[in-house]
N, C-alpha and C positions, 0 to 999 in steps of 0.2 A: 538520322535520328537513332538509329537501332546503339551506334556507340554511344550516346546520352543515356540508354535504356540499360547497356550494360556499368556505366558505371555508376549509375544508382543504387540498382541490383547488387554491386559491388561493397558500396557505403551502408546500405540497409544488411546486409549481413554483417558487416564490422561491427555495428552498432549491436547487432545482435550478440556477436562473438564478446563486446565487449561488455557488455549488458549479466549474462551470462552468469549463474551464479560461483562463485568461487569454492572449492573444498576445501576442507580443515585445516587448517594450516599444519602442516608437515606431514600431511597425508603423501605427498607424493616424497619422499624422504631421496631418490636420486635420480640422476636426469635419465632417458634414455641417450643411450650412447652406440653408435654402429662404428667398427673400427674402420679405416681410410677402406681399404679390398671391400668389406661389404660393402661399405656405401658406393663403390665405384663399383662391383659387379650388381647392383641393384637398378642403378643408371643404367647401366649397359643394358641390363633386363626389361628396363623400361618400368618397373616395378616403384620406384620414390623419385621424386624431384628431389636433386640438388640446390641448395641457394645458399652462393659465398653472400656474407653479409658483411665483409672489411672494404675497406672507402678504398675507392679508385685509385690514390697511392699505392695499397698495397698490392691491389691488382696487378700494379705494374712490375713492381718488385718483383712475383713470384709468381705473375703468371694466372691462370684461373685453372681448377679443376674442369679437366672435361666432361663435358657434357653442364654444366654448373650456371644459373639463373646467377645473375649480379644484384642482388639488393642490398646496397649500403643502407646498415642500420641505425645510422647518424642522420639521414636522410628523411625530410618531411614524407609524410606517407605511407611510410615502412610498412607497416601493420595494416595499412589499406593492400600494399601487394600484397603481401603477404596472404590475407584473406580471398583475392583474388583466385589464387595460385587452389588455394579449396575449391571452389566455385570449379574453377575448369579444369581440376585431378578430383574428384570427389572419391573416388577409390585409390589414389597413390599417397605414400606417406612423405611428407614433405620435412627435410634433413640440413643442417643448418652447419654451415662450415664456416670458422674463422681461423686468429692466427694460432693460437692454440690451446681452444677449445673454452678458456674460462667466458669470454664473450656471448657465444652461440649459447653457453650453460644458463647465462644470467639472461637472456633474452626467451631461451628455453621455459625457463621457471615465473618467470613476470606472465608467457603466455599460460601458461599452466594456469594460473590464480587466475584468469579468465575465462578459461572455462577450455581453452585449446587440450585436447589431448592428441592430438597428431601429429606432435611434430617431436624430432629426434634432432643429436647434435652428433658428427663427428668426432670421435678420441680424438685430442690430440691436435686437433685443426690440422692448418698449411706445414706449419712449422715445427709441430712436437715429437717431442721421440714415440714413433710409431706413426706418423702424420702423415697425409697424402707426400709431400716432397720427400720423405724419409722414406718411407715406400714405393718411391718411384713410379708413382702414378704419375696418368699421362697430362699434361697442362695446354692449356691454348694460351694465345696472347690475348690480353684485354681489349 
């Protein structure tokens, strides 16, 4: 039962998160952004959660960033993990890695207009100039 209890818990903060009122529009004027080294000495630090958000193809492609949660943002539920992921880091900043970085932005900003302020995107994603692979951070396989 206790897993029923958590993912209730889980839904009733989303609905909250989602509920949530929204700020002005264009109050928040540009995304936060940590470059590939911060976000990967911050992992290391234990300090933000990593979460690649590109679908399982590209996983394969290019690998995952270490240390890096998989939540395809295509994927029913997204924003339920997502929420999760607050629930059980309540003090870590949760950092959002795609292919190069316009996705995590646009995912970034939708959460923004609900009220999230926690969460940051990668420069650059997997593939940009300056990007975890450009950078030669370290990758696991999917």
């Amino acid at each position: 039962m206790a897993g029923a209890s958590g993912v209730n818990r889980r839904v009733f903060l989303l609905a909250i998160a989602l509920c949530a009122p929204a700020t002005q529009a264009g109050a928040q004027s540009s995304v936060p952004a940590l470059s590939a080294r911060e976000a990967y000495d911050g992992v290391r630090a234990r300090k933000l959660i990593l979460v690649d958000i590109r679908t399982p193809e590209e996983w394969t492609d290019t690998g995952v960033p270490k240390g890096a949660l998989r939540f395809d943002a295509e994927a029913s539920g997204f924003e339920v993990r997502l929420a999760g992921l607050r629930v059980d880091y309540p003090n870590k900043r949760i950092i959002l890695i795609d292919r190069s970085g316009g996705q995590a932005s646009s995912v970034q900003q939708k959460l923004a207009g609900r009220g999230w302020r926690d969460l940051a995107i990668v420069r650059a994603g997997m593939l940009g100039n300056g990007g975890w692979l450009a950078e030669r951070l370290p990758v696991e396989a999917p």
